[in-house]
Structure formats: C-alpha cells, structure tokens
N, C-alpha and C positions, 0 to 999 in steps of 0.2 A: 068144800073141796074134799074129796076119799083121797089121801094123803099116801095111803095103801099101793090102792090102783092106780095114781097119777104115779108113783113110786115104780110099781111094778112095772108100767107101761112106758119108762124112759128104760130098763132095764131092757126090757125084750127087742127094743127098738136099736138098742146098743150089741146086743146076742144077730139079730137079727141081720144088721145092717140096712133097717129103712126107718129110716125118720120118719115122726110122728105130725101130725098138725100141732101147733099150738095151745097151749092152755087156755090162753089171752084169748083165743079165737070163740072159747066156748063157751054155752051159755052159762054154766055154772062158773061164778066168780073165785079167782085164786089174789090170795094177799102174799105179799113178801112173805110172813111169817108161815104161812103156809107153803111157800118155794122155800124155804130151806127148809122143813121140817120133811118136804122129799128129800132136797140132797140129802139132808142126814141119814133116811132110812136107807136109801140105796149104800151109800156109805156103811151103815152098818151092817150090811146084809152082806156086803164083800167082803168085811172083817171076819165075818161070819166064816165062811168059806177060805178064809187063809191068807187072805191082802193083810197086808199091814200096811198102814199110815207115815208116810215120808215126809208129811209134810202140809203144804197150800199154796195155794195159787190167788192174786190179788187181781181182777180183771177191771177192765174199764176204767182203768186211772188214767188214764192221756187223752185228750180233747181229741186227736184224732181216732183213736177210738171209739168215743165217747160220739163222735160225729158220724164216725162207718155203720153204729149201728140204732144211730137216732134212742140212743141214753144217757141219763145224767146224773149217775150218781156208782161209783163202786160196786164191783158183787166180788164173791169169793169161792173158790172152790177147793177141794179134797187132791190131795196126789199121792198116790197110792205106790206103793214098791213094782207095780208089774206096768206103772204108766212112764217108769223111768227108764232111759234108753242110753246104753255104750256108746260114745260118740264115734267110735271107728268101724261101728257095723250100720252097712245100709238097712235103712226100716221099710219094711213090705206096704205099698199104700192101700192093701185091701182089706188091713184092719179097721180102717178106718171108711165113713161115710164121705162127708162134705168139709176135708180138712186145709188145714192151712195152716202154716207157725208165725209166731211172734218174738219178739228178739227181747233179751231182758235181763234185769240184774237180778240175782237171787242172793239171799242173805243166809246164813247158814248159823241156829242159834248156840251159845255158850251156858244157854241159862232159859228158863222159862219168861217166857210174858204172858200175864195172867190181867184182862180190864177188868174192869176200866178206865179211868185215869191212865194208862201208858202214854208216855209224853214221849216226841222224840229224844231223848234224852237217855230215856230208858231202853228204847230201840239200839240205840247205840251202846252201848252198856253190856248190851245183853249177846249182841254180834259178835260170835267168833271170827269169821269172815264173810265178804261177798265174793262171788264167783260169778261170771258171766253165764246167759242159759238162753236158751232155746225153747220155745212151748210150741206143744201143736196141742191147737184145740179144735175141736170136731164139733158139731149139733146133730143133738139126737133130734130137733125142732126142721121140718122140714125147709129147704131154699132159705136157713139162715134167716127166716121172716118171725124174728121173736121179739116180744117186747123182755124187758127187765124184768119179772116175775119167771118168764121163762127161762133165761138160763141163766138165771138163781137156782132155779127145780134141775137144771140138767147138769149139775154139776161147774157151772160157771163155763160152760161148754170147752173143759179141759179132757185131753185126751192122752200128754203124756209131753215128757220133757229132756233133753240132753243138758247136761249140767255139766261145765266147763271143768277143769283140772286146776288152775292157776286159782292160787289162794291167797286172797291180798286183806290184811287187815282194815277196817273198816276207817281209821284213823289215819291210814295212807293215801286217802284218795278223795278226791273234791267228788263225792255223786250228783253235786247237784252241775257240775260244770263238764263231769266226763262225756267224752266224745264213744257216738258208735256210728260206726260204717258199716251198712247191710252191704254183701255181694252175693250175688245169684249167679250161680258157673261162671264165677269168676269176674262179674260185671258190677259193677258200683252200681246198687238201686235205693237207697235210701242212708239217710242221715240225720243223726237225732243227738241230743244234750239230754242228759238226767234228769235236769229240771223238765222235761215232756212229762214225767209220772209225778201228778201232785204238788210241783215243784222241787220237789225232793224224794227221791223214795225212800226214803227215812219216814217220811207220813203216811206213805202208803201203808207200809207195816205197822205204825202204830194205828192207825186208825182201822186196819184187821184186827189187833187183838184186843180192840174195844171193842168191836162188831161182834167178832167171837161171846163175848162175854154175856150177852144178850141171850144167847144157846146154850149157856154154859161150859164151854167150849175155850181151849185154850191153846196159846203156840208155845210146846214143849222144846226143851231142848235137843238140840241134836236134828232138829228140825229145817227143811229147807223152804224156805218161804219165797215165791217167786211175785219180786214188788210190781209187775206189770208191764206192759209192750210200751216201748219208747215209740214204736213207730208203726205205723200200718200192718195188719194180718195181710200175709201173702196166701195165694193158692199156691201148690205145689202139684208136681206130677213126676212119676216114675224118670228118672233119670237125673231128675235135680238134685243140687247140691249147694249148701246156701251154709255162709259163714259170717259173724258175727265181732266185728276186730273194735275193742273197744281200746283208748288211746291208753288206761292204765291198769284197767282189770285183766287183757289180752286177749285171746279170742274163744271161740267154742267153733263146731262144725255138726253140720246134720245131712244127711244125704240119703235119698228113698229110693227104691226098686221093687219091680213089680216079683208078682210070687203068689203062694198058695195064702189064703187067709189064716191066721193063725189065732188063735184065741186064748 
C-alpha cells in the first residue's frame, strides 16, 4: 500500500467534498498498520499547515456500533483545534459529506498517559474531568461502505465535536451506570448507560493509550479524549438540533443550518 497517495487521496476527497471508494475494495492489500500510518500522515500534514492537536477520539466501542458497521474491534482517531465547535453556534452542514453525530463522554486529561500497561486505574488518576460531548463523524469512504482498515486510514471517520461546559470530577460519578437521554427537536430518540462503551469507559481510554503506544504516540495532558458513542450514529440535516442530557454529567447541544461551505 503507497501510504503517501492513499494519505493524499483521503485529503482531496475531504478538500474536495466526494468520497472515495474504499481501500478494502482494491486490489492492492491494506493492513491496519498500514491505516494508521495514513491517519498519521494526514494528521501530520495539517499540523504542518497550523492545526494543532486537541486531542482523540475512541470509535467503535459499543456493540451497537460495532453492529451498524459490521466491526469488532476499536479504532481511533485525531481531533484537531478547527474540528472543535461552540455549542451556541449553528454548524453549516456543507462542510461536511455523509455526516451524522454520536453522543458521548469525553475525559479531559490532568497528566499524560503514556502505554502500555495503562490500567484503568491509571485512567482515572490522570482525569482532570469528564464532560459530556457530541461528535460528528463524516467518511471520506464512499455510502459509509467500509471495512475496519478504512476508517482506521480516514481518520476514524471523525469530523469534529461539541464539548459540553459542566465539569464534573471523574470520582463523582458512576460512568459505568450514568444515564443519557438523546433528543432530536425536542423528541426523546435514544437511551443508553455508560456501560454501552466497553463496559466502562474508563477502558475505553486506557485501552487508547496502549493502542497509541504501538505508534509511538501518546495521550498528553490537557487533552480531550472522546471515550466513544453510547448509542447509535444519527443522520442529520439543516434545521436539526439534538441534545444530549446526561443524569450527572448534564447536558451539551449541537444544532446545523445550511450555508456557504466553509473550509
């Protein structure tokens, strides 16, 4: 696999606004280590250009996930300072392709984690706070038809994230038992427990910065780590507005309208 050009070719496709076919689909074979050794360059290549690193994203931790897109095992992706979004401003849905958000806890670090060996133990340790959060991930992979190598290479098909305001010490709060209540304008559409991510997402994160470690690659402090979707990727469209009321973390809010593309 040209690590380069598969690199290049999720970037233009992202510039671009049209999805690519698949990796998976072609005849030259792609391994994991080979999908993230694309995310990384894409990743470094925006670093390059003046992005900075906010943070990661944990995908595919919830069976119902895990189930929407016929995979079985974790991936992770990059979140970058221009994929993070004000929650009181509507977001334009023409920057994106084929999007949809996910509802989620996100951990905010005190201290680095550095694998392998990270136990939950250490996760917790190292938690300044959790905060509620919102992701929208997008595929640069055309009709969302990808296997696990692919969007491992596309960034773990993240596109950007609203991160709640209420900051609750990690030691106040049962995650494996906290309640979320998805609503969509205003309508109750989904319900999920903590335990949907890995059982805890507490293991979701450590079992990131053991993954990381394998890249070299580590979760620094000051870092926002998003432990993964409790509940089903929703589609979204211009006018919607969808909020996230967790029973002790509180809530977040995201809301899209349509508009010029903006890059």
């Amino acid at each position: 696999m040209n690590i380069v050009a598969a690199a290049e070719a999720l970037l233009q496709a992202e510039k671009e606004k049209k999805p690519i076919a698949p990796f998976t689909s072609l005849i030259e074979e792609i391994s994991i280590k080979d999908a993230y050794q694309i995310q990384i360059y894409q990743i470094e290549k925006k670093v390059e250009q003046g992005a900075l690193v906010k943070g990661k994203k944990i995908g595919l931790t919830s069976k119902v996930m895990q189930d929407m897109f016929n995979v079985s095992t974790p991936d992770y992706g990059h979140i970058l300072d221009n994929m993070i979004f004000d929650e009181g401003s509507p977001i334009h849905v023409e920057r994106f392709i084929q999007p949809k958000v996910e509802f989620e806890i996100a951990f905010v670090l005190k201290e680095d984690l550095i694998g392998p060996n990270i136990t939950a133990k250490d996760v917790i340790a190292a938690t300044a706070y959790v905060v509620p959060a919102i992701e929208i991930i997008d595929s640069r992979i055309e009709d969302w038809k990808f296997k696990f190598e692919d969007t491992v290479a596309d960034n773990g098909s993240s596109a950007g994230a609203v991160i709640g305001q209420r900051q609750t010490k990690i030691g106040n709060v049962d995650l494996v038992t906290e309640k979320l209540s998805v609503y969509k304008n205003d309508q109750l559409i989904d319900e999920a427990t903590g335990d949907a991510v890995m059982g805890n997402p507490v293991h979701a994160v450590a079992w990131l910065a053991n993954t990381l470690s394998e890249y070299n690659i580590s979760l620094q402090k000051g870092e926002i780590i998003l432990a993964g979707a409790l509940t089903k990727a929703i589609i979204f469209e211009p006018g919607d507005t969808f909020t996230a009321k967790f029973e002790t973390l509180g809530e977040v809010s995201i809301s899209f309208t349509e508009g010029g593309v903006i890059s």
